[in-house]
C-alpha positions in Angstrom: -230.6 -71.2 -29.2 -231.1 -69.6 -26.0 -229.0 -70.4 -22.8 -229.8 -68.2 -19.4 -228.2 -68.9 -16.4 -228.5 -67.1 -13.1 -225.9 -66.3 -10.5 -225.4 -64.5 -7.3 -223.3 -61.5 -6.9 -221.2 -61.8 -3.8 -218.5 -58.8 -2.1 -214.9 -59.8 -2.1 -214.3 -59.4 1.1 -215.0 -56.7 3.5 -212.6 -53.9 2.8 -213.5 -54.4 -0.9 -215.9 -52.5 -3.0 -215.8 -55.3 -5.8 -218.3 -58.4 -6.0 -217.9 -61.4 -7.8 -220.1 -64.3 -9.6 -219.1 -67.6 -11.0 -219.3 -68.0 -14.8 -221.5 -71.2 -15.3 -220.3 -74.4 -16.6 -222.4 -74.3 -19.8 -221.3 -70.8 -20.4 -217.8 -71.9 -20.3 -218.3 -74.7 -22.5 -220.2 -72.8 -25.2 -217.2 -70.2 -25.4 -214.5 -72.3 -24.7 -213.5 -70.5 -21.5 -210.3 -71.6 -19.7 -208.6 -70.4 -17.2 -206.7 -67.3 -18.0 -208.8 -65.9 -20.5 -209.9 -61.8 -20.5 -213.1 -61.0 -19.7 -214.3 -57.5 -20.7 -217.5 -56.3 -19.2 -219.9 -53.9 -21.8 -222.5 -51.4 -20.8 -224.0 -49.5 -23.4 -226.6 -46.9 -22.5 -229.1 -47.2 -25.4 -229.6 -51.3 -24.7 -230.0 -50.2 -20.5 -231.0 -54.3 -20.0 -228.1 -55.7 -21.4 -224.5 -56.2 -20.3 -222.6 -57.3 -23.2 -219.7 -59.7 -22.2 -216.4 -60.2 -24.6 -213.9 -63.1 -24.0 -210.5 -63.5 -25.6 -207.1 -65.5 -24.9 -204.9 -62.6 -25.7 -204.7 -63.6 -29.3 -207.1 -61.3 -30.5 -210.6 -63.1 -29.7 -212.4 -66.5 -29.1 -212.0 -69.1 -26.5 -209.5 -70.4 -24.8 -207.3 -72.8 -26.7 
């Protein structure tokens, strides 16, 4: 199964280098996303076109239950 989504990239605010996107609903559903969880942003140099993304709860992995 494939799911894509697009979003928009937008600053913070203007005395901020850091942007900010909204995870879509059906992402959040399919990983169980709440609010709370960790979200850790992967870049790995071999796969250039991909941004791996890991979500946990604090308890080691998975969703958010």
């Amino acid at each position: 199964m494939t799911l894509k989504r697009e979003t928009t990239l937008i600053r913070v605010n203007k005395n901020c280098d850091s942007l900010r996107t909204t995870i879509p609903k059906p992402i959040m559903d399919l990983f169980d996303l709440k609010e709370g969880n960790k979200i850790t942003w992967i870049y790995d140099p071999k796969h250039s076109a991909t941004v791996k993304i890991s979500c946990s709860n604090g308890n080691g992995g998975g969703g958010g239950k």
